[in-house]
N, CA, C and O atoms as a DFTB+ gen file, in Angstrom:
760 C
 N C O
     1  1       4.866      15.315      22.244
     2  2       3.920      14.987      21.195
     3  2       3.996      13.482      20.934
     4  3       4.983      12.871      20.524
     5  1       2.843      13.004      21.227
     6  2       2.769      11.204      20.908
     7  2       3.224      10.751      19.456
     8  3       3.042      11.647      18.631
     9  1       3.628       9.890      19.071
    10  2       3.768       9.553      17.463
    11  2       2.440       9.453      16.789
    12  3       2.490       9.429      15.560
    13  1       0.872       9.370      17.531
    14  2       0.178       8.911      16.983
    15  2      -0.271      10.606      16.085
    16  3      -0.580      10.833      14.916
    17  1      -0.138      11.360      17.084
    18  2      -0.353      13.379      16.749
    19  2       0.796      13.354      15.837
    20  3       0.601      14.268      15.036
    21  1       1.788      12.816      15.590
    22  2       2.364      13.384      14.428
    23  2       2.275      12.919      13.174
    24  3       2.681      13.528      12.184
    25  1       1.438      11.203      13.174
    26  2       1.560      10.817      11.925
    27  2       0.017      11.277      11.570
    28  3      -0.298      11.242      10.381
    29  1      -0.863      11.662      12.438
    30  2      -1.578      12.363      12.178
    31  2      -2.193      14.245      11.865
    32  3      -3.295      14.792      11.837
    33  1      -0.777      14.688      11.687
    34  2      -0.472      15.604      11.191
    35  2      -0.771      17.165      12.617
    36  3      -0.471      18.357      12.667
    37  1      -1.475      16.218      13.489
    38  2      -1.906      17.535      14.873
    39  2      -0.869      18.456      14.735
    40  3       0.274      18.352      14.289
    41  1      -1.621      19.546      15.299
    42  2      -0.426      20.656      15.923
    43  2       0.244      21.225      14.926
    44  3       0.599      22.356      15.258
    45  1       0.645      20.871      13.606
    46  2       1.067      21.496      12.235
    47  2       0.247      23.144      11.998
    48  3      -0.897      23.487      11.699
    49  1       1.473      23.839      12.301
    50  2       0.438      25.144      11.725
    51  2       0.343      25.407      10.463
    52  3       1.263      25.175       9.679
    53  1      -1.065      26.049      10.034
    54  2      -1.858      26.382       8.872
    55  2      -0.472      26.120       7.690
    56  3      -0.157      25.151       6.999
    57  1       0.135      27.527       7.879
    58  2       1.110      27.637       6.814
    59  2       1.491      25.937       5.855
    60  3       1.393      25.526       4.699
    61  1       1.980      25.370       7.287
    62  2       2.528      24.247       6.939
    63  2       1.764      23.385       6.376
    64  3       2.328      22.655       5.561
    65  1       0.314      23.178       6.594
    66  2      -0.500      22.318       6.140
    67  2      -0.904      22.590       4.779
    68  3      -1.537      21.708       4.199
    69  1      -0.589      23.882       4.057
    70  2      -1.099      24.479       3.175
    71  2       0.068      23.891       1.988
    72  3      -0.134      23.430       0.865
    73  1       1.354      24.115       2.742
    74  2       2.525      23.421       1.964
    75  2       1.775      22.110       1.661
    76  3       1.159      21.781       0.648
    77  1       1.975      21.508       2.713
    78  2       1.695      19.543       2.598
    79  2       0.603      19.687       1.486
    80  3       0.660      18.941       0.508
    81  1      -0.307      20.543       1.592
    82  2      -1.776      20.264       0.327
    83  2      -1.001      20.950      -0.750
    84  3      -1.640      20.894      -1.801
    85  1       0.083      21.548      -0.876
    86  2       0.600      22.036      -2.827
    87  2       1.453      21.005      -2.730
    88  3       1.779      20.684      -3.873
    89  1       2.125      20.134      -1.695
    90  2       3.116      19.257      -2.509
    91  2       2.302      18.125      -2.936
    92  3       2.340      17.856      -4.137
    93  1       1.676      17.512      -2.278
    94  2       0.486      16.592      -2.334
    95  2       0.184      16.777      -3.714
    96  3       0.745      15.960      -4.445
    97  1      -0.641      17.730      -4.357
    98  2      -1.335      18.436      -5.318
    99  2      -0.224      18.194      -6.395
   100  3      -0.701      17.621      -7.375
   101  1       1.490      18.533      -6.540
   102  2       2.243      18.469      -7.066
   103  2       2.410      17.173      -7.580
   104  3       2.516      16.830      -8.757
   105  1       2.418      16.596      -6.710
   106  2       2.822      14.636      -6.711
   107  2       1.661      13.995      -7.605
   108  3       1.696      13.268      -8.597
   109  1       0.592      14.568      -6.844
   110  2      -0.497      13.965      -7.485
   111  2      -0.989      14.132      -8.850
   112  3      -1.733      13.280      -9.338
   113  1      -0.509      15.508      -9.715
   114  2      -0.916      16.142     -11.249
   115  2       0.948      15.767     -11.610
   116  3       1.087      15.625     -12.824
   117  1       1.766      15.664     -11.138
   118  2       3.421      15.558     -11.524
   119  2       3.913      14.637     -11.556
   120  3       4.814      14.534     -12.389
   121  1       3.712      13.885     -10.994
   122  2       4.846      12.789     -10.217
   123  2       5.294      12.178     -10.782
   124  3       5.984      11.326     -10.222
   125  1       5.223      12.181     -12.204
   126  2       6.281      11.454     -12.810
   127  2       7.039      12.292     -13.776
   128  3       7.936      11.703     -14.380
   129  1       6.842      13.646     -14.060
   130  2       7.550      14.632     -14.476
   131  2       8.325      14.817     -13.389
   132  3       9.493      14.615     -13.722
   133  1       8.227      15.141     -12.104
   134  2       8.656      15.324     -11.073
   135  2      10.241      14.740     -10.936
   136  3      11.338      15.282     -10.802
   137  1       9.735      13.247     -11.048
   138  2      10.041      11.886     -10.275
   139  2      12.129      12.416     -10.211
   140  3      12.831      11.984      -9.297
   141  1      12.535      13.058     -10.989
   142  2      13.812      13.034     -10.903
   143  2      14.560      13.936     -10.056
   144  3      15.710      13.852      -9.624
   145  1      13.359      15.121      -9.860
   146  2      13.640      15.929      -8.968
   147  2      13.015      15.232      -7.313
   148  3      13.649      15.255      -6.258
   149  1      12.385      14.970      -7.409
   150  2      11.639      14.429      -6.079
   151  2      12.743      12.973      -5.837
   152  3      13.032      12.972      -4.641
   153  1      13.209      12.161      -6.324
   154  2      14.309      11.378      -5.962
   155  2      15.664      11.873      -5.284
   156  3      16.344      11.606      -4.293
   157  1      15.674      12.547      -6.127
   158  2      17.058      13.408      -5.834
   159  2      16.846      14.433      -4.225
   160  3      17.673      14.383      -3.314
   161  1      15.672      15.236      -4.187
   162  2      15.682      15.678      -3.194
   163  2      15.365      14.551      -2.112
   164  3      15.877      14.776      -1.016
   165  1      14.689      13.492      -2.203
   166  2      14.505      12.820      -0.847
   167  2      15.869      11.891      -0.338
   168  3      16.163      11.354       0.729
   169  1      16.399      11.975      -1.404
   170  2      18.033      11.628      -1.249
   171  2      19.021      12.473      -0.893
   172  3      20.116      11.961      -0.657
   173  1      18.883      13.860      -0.778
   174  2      19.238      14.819       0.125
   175  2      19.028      14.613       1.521
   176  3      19.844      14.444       2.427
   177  1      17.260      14.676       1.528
   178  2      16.733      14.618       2.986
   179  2      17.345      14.092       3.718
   180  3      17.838      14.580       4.735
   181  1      17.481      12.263       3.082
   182  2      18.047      11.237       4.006
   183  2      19.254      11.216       4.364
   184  3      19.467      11.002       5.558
   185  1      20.657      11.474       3.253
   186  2      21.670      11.441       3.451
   187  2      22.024      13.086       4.955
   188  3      22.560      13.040       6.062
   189  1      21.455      14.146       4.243
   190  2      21.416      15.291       5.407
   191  2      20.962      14.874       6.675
   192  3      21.278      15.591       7.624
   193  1      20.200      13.738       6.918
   194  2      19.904      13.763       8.080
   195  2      20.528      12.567       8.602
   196  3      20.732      12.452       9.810
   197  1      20.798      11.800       7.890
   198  2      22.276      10.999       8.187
   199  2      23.135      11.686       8.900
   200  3      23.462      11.597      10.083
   201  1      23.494      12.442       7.978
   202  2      24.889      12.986       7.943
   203  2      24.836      13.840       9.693
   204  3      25.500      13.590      10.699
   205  1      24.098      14.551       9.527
   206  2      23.844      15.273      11.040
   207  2      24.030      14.085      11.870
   208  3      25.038      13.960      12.566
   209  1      23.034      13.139      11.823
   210  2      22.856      12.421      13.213
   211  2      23.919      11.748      13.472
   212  3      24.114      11.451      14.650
   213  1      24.703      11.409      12.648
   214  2      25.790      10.505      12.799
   215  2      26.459      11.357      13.352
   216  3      26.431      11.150      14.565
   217  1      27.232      12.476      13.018
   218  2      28.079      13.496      13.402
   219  2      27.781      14.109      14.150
   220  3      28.749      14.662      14.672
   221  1      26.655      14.431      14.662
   222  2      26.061      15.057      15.769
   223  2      26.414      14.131      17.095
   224  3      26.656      14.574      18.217
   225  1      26.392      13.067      16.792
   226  2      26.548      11.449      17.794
   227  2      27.597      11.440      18.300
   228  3      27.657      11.116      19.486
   229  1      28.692      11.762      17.642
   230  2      29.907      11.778      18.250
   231  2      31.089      12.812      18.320
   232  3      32.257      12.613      18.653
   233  1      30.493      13.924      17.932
   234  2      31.355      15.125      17.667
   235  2      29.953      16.092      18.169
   236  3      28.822      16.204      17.695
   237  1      30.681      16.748      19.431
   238  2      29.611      17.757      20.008
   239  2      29.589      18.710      19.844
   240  3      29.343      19.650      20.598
   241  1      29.950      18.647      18.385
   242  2      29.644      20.546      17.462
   243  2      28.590      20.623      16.534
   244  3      28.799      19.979      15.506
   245  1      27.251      21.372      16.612
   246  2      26.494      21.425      16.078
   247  2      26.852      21.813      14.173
   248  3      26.165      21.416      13.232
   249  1      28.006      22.607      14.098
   250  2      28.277      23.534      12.506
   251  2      28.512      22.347      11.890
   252  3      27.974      22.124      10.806
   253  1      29.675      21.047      12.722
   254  2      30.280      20.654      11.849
   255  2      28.796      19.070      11.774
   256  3      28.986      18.274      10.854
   257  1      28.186      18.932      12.222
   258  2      27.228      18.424      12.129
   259  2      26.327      18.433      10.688
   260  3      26.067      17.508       9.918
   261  1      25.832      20.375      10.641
   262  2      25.105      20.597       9.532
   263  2      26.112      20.426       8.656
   264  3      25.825      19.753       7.666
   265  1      27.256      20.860       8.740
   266  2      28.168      20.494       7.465
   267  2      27.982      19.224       6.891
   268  3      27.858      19.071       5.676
   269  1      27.962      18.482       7.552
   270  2      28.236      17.270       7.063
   271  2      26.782      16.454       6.862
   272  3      26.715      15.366       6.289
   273  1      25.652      17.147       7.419
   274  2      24.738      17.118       7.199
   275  2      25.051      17.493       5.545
   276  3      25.750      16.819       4.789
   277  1      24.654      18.193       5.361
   278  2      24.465      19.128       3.776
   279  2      25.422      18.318       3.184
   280  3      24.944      17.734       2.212
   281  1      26.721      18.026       3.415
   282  2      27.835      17.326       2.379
   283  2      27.201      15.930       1.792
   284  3      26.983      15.616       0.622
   285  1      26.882      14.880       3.540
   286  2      26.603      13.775       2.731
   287  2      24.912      13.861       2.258
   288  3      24.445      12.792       1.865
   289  1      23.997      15.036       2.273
   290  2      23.433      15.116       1.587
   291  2      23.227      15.411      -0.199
   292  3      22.535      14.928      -1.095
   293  1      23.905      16.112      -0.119
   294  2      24.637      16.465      -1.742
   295  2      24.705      15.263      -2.217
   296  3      23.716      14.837      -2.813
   297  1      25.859      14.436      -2.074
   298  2      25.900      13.269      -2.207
   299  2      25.279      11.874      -2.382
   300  3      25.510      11.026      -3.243
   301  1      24.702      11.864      -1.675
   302  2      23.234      10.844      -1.998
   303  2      22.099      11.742      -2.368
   304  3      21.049      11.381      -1.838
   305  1      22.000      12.768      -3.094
   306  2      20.894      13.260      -3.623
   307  2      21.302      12.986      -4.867
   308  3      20.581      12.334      -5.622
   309  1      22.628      13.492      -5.282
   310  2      23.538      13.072      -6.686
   311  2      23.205      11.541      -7.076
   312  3      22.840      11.104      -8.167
   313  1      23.436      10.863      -5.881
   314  2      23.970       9.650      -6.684
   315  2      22.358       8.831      -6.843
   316  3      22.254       7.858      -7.591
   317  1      21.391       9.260      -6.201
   318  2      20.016       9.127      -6.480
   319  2      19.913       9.805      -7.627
   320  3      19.680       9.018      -8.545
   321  1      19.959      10.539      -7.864
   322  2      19.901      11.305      -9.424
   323  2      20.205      10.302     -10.138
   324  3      19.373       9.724     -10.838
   325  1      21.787       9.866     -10.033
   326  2      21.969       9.639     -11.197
   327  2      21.789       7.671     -11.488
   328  3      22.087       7.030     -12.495
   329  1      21.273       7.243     -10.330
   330  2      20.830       6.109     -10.608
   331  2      19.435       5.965      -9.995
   332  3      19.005       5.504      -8.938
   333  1      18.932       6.504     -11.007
   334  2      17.170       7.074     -10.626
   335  2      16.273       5.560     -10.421
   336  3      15.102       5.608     -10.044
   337  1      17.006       4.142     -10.733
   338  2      16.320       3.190     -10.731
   339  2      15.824       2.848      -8.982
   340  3      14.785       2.402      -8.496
   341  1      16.927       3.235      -8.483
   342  2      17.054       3.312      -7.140
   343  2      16.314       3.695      -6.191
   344  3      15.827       3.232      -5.160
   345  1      16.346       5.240      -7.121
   346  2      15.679       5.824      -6.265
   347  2      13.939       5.745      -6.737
   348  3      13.148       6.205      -5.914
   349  1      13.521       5.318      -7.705
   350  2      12.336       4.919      -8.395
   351  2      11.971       4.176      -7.175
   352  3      11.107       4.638      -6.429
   353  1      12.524       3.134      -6.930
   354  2      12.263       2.075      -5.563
   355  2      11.877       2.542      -4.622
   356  3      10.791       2.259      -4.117
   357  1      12.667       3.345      -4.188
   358  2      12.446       4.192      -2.593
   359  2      11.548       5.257      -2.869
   360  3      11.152       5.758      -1.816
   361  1      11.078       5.793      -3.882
   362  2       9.859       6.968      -3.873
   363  2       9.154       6.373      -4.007
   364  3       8.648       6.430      -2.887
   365  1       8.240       5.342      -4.836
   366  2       7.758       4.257      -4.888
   367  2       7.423       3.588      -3.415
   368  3       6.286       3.702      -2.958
   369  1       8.321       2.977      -2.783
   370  2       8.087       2.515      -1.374
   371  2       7.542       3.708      -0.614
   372  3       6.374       3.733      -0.227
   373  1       8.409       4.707      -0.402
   374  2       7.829       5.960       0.798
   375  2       6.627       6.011      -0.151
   376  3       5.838       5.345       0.518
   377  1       6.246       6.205      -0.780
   378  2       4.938       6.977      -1.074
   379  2       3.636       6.010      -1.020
   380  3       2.514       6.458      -1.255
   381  1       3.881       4.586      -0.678
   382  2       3.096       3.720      -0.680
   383  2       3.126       3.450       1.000
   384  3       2.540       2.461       1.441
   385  1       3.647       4.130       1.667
   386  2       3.747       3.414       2.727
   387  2       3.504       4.607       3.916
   388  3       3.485       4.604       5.147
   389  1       3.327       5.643       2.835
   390  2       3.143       6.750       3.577
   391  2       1.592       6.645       3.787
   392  3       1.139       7.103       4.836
   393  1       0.557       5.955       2.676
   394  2      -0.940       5.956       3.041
   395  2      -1.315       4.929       4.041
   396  3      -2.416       4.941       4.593
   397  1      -0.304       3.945       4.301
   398  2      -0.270       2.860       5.591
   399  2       0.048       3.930       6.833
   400  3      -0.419       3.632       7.932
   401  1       0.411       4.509       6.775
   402  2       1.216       5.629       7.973
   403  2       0.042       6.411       8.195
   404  3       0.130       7.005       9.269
   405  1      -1.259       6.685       7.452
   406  2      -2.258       7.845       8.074
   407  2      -3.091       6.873       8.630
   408  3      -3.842       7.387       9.460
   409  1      -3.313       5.259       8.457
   410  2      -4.216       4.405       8.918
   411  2      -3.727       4.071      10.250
   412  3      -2.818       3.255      10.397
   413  1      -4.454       4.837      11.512
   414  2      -4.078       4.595      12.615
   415  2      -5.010       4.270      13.830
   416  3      -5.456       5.098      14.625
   417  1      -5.251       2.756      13.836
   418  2      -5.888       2.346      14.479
   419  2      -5.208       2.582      16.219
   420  3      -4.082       2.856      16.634
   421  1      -6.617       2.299      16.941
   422  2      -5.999       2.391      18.557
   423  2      -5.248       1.477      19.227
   424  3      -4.443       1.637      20.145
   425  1      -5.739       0.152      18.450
   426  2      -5.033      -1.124      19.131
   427  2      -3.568      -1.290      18.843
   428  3      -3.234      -0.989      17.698
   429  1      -2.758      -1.653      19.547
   430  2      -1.475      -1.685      19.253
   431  2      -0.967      -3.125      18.422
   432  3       0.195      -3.298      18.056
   433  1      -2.070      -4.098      18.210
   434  2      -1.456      -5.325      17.493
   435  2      -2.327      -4.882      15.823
   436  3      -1.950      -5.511      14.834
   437  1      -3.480      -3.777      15.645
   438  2      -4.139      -3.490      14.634
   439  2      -2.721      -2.525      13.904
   440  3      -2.268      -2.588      12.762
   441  1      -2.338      -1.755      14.947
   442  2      -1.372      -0.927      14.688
   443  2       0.076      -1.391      13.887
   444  3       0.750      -0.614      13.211
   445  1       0.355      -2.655      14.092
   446  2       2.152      -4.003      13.856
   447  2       0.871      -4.069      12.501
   448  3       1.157      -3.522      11.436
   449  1      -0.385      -4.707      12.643
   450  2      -0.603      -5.212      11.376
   451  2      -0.542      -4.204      10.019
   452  3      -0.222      -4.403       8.847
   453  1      -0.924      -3.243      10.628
   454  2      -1.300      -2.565       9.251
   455  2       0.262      -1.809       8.971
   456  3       0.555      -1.292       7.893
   457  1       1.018      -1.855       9.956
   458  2       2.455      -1.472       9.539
   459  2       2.889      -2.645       8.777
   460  3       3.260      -2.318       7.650
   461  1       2.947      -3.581       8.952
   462  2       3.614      -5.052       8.333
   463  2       2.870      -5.067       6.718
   464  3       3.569      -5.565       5.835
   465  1       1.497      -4.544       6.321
   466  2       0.677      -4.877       5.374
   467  2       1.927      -3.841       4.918
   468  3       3.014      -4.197       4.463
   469  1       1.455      -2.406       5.174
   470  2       1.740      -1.939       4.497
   471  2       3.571      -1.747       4.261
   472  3       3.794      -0.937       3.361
   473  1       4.534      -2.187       4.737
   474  2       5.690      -2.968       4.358
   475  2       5.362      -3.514       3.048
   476  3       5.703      -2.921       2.024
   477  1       4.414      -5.133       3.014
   478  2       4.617      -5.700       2.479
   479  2       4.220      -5.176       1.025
   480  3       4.770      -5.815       0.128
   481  1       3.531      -4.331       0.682
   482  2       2.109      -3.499      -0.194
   483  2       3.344      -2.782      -0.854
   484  3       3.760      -2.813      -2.012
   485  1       3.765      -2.163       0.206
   486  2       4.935      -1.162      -0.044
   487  2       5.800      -1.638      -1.703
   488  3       5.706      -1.232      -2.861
   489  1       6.746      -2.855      -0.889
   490  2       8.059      -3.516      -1.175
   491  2       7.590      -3.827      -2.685
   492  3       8.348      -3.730      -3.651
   493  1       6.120      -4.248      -2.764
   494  2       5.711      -5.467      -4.229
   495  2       5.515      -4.172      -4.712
   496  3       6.037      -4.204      -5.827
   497  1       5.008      -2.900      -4.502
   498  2       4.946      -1.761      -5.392
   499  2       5.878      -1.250      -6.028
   500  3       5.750      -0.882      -7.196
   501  1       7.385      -1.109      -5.090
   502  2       8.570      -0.675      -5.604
   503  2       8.965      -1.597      -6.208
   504  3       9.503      -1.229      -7.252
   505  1       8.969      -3.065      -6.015
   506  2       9.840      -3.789      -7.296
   507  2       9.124      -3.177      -8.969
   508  3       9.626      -2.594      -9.930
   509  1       7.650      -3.714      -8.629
   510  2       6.861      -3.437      -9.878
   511  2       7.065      -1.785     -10.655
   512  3       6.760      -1.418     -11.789
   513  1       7.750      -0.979      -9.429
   514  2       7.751       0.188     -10.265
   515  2       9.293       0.201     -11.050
   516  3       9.456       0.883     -12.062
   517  1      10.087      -0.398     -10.627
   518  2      11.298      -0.679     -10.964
   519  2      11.156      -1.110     -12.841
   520  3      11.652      -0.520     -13.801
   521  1      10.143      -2.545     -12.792
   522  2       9.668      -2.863     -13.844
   523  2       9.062      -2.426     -14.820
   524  3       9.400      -2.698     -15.972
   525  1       8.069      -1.680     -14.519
   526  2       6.973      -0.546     -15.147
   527  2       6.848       0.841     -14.343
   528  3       5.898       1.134     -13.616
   529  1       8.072       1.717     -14.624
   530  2       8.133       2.696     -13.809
   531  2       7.550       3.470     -14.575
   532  3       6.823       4.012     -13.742
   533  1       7.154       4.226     -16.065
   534  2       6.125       5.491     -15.940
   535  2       4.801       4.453     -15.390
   536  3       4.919       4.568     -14.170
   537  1       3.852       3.699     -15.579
   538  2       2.560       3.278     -14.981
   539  2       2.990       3.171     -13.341
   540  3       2.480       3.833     -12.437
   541  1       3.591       2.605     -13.262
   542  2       3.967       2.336     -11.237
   543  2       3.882       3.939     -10.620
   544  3       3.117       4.414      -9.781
   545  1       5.482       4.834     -11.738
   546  2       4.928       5.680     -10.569
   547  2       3.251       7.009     -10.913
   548  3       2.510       7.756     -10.274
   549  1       3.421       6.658     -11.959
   550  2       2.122       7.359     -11.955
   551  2       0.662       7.148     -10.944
   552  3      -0.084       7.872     -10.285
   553  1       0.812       5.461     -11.337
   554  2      -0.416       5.725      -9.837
   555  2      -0.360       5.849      -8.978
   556  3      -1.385       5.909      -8.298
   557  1       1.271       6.009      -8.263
   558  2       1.842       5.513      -7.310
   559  2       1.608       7.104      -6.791
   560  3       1.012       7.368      -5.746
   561  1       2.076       7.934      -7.535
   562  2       2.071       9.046      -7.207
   563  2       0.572       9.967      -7.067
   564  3       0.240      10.791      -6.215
   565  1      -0.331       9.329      -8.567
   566  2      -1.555      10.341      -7.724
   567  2      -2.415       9.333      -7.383
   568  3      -3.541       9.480      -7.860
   569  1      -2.276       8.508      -6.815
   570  2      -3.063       7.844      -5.474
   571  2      -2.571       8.231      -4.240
   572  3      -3.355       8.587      -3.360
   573  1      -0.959       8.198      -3.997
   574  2      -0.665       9.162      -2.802
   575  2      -0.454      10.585      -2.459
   576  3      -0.288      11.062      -1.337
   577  1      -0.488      11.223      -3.668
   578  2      -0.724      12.852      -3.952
   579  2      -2.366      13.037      -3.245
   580  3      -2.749      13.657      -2.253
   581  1      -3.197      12.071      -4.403
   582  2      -4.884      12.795      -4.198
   583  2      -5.236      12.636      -2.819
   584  3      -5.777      13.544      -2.186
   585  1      -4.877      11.225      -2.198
   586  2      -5.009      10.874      -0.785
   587  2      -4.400      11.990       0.234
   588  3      -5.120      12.451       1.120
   589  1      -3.415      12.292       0.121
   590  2      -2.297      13.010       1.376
   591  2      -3.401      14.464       0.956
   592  3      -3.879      15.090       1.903
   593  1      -3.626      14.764      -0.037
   594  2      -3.990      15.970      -0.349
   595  2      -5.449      15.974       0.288
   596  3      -5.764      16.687       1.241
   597  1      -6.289      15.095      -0.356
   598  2      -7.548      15.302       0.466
   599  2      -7.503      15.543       2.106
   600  3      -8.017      16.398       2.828
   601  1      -6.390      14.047       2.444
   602  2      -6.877      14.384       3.920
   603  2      -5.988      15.138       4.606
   604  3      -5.741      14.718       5.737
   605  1      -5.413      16.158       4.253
   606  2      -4.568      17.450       4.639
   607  2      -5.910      18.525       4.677
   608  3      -6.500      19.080       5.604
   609  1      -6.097      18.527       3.049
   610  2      -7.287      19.739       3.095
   611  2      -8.480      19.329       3.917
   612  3      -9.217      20.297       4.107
   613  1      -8.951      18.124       4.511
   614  2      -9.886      17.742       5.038
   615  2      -9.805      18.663       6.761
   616  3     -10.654      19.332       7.350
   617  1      -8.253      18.251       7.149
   618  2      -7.726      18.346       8.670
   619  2      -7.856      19.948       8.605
   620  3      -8.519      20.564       9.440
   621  1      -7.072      20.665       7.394
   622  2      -7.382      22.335       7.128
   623  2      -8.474      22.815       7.415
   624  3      -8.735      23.710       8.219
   625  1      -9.295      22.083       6.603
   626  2     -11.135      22.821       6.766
   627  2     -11.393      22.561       7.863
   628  3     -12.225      23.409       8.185
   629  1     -11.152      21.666       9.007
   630  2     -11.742      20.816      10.034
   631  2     -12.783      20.297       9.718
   632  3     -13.673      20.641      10.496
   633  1     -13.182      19.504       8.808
   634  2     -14.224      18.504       8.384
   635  2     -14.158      17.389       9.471
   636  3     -13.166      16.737       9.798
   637  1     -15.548      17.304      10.007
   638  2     -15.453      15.885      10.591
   639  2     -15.700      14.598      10.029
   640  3     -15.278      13.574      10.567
   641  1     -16.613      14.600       8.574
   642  2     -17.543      13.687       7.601
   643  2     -16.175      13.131       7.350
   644  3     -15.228      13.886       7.127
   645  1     -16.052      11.843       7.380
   646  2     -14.860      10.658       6.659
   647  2     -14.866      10.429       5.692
   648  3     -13.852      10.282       5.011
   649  1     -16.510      10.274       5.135
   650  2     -16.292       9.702       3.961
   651  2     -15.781      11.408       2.955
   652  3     -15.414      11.392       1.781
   653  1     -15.871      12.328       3.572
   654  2     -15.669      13.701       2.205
   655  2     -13.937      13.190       1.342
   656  3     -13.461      12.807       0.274
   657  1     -13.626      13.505       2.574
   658  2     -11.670      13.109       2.125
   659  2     -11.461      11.939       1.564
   660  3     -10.499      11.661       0.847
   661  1     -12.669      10.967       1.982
   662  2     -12.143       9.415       0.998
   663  2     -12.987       9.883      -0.862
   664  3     -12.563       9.549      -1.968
   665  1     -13.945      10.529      -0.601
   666  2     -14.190      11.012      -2.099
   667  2     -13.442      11.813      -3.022
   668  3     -13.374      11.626      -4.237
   669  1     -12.770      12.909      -2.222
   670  2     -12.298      13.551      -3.047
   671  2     -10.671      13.302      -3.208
   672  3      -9.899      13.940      -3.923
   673  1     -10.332      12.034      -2.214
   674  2      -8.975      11.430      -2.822
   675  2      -9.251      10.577      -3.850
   676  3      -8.407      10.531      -4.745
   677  1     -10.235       9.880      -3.948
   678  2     -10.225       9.390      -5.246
   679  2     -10.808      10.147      -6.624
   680  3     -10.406      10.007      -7.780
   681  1     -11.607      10.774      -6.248
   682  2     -11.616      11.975      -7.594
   683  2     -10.348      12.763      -7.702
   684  3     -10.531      13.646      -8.540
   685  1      -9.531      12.797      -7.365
   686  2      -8.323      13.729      -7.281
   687  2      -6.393      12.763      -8.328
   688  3      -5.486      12.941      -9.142
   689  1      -7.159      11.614      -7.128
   690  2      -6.467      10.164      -7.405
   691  2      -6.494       9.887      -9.499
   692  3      -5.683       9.683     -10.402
   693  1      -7.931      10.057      -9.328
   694  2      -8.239       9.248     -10.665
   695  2      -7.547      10.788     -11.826
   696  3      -6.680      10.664     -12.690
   697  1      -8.312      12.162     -11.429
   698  2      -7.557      13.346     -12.557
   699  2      -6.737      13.481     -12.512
   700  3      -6.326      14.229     -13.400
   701  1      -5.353      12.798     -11.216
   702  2      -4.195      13.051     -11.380
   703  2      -3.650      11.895     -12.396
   704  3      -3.038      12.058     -13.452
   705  1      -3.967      10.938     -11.902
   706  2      -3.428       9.427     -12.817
   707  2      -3.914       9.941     -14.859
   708  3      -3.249       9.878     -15.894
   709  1      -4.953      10.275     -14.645
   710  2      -5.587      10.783     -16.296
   711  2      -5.000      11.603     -16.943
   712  3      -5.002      11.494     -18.169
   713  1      -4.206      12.853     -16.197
   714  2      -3.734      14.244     -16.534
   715  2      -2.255      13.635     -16.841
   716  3      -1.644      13.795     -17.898
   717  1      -1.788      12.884     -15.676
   718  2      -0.697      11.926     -15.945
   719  2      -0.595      10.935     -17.164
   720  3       0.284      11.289     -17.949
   721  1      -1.044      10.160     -17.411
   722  2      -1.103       9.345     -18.597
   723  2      -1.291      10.132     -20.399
   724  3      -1.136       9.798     -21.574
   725  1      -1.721      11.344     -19.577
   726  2      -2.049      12.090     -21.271
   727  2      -1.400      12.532     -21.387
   728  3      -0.902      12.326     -22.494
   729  1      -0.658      13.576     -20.520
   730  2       0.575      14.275     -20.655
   731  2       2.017      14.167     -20.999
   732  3       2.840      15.044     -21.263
   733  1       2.130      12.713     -20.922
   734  2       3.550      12.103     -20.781
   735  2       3.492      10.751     -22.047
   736  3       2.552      10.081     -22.475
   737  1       4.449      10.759     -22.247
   738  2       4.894       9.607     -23.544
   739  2       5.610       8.148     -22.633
   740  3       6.224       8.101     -21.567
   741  1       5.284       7.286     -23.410
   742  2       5.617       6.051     -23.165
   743  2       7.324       5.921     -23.157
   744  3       8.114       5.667     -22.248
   745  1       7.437       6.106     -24.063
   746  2       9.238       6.477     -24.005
   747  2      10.012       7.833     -24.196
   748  3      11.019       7.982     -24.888
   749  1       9.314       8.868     -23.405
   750  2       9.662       9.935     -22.987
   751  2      10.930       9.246     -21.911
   752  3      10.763       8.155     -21.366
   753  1      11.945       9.918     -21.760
   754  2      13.244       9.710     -20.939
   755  2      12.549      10.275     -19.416
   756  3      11.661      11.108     -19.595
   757  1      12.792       9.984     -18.185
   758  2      13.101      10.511     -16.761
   759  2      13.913      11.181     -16.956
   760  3      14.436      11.803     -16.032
């Protein structure tokens, strides 16, 4: 499978795509109720898959691999928890950099650019959410909720029309950011 079929979601069966459109959907009406659970788990992800690959690398036992998968996952999911500023940064970054990741041009120097933009798009988002984290991640979250969500459900339906998924990520974008801002207090705690 090319990288270009996977960041474009090919070959994903239904089931799975149906997930990607409720977490999407989640992020996008949640994401900042969320934000402590969704830190914490992507700080699982990473440390678990740390933890495997490293140990997998040099010890040719698969158990003690997941072990240590799962251990130093625990672990950096915790310590993302509990210094959520951190991890504010890095959900913040992945989630901004994840809508640079569906823009996939054919050319391979269009391809460095719009990876490098979106780096740079990325990085100034996570400081700023650091700064103003309920507004940062709120849009942060349903601009990349409504987006991932449209064009999941777009790839589901098999729609070919481009512009449908760019409409209804931003109608989706804008009731998640609205539902978000009403729902939640200014100095409500994470």
């Amino acid at each position: 499978m090319e990288i270009q079929e996977l960041l474009q979601g090919a070959g994903r069966p239904e089931w799975l795509m149906l997930v990607c459109i409720a977490i999407a959907l989640l992020n996008c009406f949640f994401g900042y109720r969320l934000l402590k659970f969704w830190i914490s788990f992507t700080g699982f992800l990473i440390g678990g898959t740390a933890g495997y690959l490293i140990v997998n690398q040099y010890v040719n036992n698969v158990a003690y691999a997941i072990l240590a998968g799962f251990l130093l996952g625990l672990l950096i999911g915790f310590l993302a928890w509990r210094f959520y500023l951190a991890g504010v940064f890095f959900m913040v970054l992945i989630m901004i950099f994840s809508l640079f990741l569906r823009v996939t041009p054919q050319e391979r120097l269009y391809q460095i650019l719009i990876l490098a933009a979106g780096l740079l798009v990325s990085a100034a988002g996570a400081v700023a959410a650091v700064r103003l984290v309920r507004p940062a991640v709120i849009l942060a979250s349903a601009i990349s909720g409504g987006f991932s969500a449209a064009a999941d459900l777009a790839e589901f339906l098999k729609l070919q029309e481009l512009y449908l998924p760019l409409i209804v990520g931003v109608l989706l974008a804008a009731a998640g950011a609205g539902i978000q801002f009403l729902t939640t207090r200014d100095r409500e705690k994470v």
